[in-house]
LUMVEXRO-439566 format. One line per field, with one value per residue (C-alpha): z negated, y, x negated; residue in one letter. Coordinates in steps of 0.1 Angstrom, whole numbers. Each point is the difference from the previous one (the first is absolute). Layout:
Z (Z	...)
Y (Y	...)
X (X	...)
residuo (A	...)
This chain:
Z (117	-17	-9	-29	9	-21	-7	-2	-15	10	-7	26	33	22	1	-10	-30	6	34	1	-26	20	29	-15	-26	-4	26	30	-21	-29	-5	-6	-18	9	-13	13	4	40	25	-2	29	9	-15	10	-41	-10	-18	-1	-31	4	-36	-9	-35	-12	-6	-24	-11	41	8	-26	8	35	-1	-27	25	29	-20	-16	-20	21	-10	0	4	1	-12	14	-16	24	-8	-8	11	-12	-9	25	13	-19	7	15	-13	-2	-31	-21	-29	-12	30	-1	-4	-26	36	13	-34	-3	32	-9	-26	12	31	-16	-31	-11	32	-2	-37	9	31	-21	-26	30	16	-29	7	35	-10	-23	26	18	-10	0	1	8	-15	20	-12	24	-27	5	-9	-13	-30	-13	-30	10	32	14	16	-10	18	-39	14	22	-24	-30	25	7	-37	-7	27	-15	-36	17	17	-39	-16	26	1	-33	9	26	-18	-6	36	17	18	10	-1	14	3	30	-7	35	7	33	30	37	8	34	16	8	-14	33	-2	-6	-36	17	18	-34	-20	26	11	-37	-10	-30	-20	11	-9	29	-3	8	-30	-24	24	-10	-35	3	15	-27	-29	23	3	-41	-18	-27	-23	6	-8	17	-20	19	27	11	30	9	34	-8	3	-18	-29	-14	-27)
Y (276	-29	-25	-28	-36	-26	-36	-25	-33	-17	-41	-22	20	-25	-3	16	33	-2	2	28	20	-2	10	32	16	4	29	-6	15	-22	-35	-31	-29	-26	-34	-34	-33	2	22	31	29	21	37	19	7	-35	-21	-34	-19	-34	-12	-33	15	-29	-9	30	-4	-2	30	24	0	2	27	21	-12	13	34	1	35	20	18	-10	27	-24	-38	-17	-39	-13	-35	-25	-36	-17	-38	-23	3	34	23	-28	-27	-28	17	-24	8	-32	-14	28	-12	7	11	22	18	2	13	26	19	2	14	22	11	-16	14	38	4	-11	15	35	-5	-2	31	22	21	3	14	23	17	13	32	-11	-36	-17	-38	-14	-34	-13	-22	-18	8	-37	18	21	-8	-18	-13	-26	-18	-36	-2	-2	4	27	18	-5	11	33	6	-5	28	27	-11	3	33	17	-9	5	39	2	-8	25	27	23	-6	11	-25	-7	-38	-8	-28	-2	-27	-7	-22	-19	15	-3	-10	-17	37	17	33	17	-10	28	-1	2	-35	-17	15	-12	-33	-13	17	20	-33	2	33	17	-1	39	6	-20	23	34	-12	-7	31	20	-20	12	33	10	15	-15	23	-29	-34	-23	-29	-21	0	-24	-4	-28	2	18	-31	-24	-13	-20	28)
X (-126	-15	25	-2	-4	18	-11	24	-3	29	8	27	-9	8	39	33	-6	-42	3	27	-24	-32	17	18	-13	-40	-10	-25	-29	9	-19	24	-15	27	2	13	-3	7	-10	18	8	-28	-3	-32	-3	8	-27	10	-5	8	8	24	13	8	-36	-3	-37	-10	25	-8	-39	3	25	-25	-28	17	9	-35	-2	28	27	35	26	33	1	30	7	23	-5	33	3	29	12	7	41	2	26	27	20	-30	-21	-5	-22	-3	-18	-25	-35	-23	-26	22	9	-38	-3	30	-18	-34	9	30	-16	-37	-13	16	-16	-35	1	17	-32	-28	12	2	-27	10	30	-17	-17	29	15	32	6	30	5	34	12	21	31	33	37	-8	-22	29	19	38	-10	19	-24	-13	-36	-19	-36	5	17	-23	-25	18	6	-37	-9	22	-21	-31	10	11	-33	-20	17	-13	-36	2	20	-34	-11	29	6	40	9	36	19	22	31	14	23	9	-18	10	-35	15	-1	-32	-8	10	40	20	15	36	-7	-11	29	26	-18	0	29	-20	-12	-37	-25	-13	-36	4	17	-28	-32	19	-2	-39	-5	18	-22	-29	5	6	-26	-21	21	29	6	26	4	26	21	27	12	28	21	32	18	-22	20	-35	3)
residuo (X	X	X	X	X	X	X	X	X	X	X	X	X	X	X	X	X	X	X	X	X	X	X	X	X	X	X	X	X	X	X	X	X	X	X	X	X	X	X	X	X	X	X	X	X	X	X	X	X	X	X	X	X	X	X	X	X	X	X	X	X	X	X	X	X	X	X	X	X	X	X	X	X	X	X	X	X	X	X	X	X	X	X	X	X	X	X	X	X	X	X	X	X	X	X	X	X	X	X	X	X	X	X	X	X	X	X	X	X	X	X	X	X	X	X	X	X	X	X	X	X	X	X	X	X	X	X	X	X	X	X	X	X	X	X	X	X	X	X	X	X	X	X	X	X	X	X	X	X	X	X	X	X	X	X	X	X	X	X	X	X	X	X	X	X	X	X	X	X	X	X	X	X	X	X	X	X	X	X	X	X	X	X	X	X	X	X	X	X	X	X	X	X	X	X	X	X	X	X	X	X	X	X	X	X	X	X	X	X	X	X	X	X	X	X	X	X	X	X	X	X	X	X	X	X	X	X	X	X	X	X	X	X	X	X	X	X	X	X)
């Protein structure tokens, strides 16, 4: 029996979400184009594309480069660096600089829409392409978070991910934005869900939990479209 192969194209390999995605999901006969700015574990199907994406001129052509004319089955942007002292006590927006907001938005969002706009026609040559945008809890309306950037950033991903279903309407291609919020990216994919429930007293996201939701985009049809998910810890009071 002939089975289908998959090509992934899938951003952030080398740590935490990226790393639990390479490692679970695609199948032994699928190919995994996995980028990362450091070395990442070694998968027999892993191509390595070393890409900083915060240089988004250099990273977009070397990842188009790398891909050259193949197709791309499932597109996962899991890309978010945040501000300096985020998430504790120290934020201060104030003392942000005008680099590192720079820096924000060209990795976060200038990157993921030229990087969309190469890989268009790879995308198209799938028969059922999968376009997964990895957002934030911090991109929902009524937050209560006060990191600015990385929120604007999150809220520009969900706009990019409604026009750009649009644009791919006629193709049939799915695109999904996945709002998660805070991950227990301390434990390795292996760790029994029990442990990371109990150990963090159900505050963090098992990465288990976020995989089964990748895997359920996957596996729809192009007959469906799931437009958002959002996925906070169930005792994250951020929203």
């Amino acid at each position: 029996m002939n089975v289908s192969t998959k090509n992934f194209l899938i951003y952030g390999i080398s740590k935490g979400l990226g790393k639990a995605i390479i490692q679970s999901i695609p199948k032994p006969n699928d190919i995994i184009y996995g980028i990362s700015r450091s070395v990442p574990i070694q998968i027999p199907n892993l191509n390595w594309i070393e890409a900083d994406l915060s240089s988004t001129d250099i990273a977009v052509h070397k990842i188009k480069d790398a891909i050259c004319d193949n197709k791309i089955d499932v597109l996962i942007y899991n890309v978010g660096i945040w501000e300096t002292n985020a998430f504790t006590e120290n934020y201060d927006f104030e003392r942000i600089s005008s680099l590192e907001i720079n820096q924000m938005i060209s990795t976060n969002v200038s990157t993921c829409i030229q990087s969309l706009q190469s890989l268009m026609s790879n995308l198209r040559a799938s028969g059922n392409a999968k376009v997964i945008l990895i957002g934030s809890t911090w991109g929902i309306e009524n937050h209560n978070g006060k990191e600015l950037i990385f929120s604007a950033t999150k809220f520009a991903l969900r706009g990019i991910a409604e026009s750009l279903r649009e644009i791919l309407r006629d193709d049939l291609i799915g695109v999904t934005t996945l709002n998660l919020g805070y991950l227990a990216t301390e434990y390795e994919i292996d760790v029994p869900v029990d442990q990371v429930l109990k150990e963090t007293d159900h505050s963090l996201i098992p990465l288990a939990d976020v995989i089964q939701a990748i895997n359920f985009i996957i596996s729809t049809s192009n007959g469906t479209c799931i437009k958002e998910i959002l996925m906070p810890a169930m005792k994250d009071i951020n929203i």
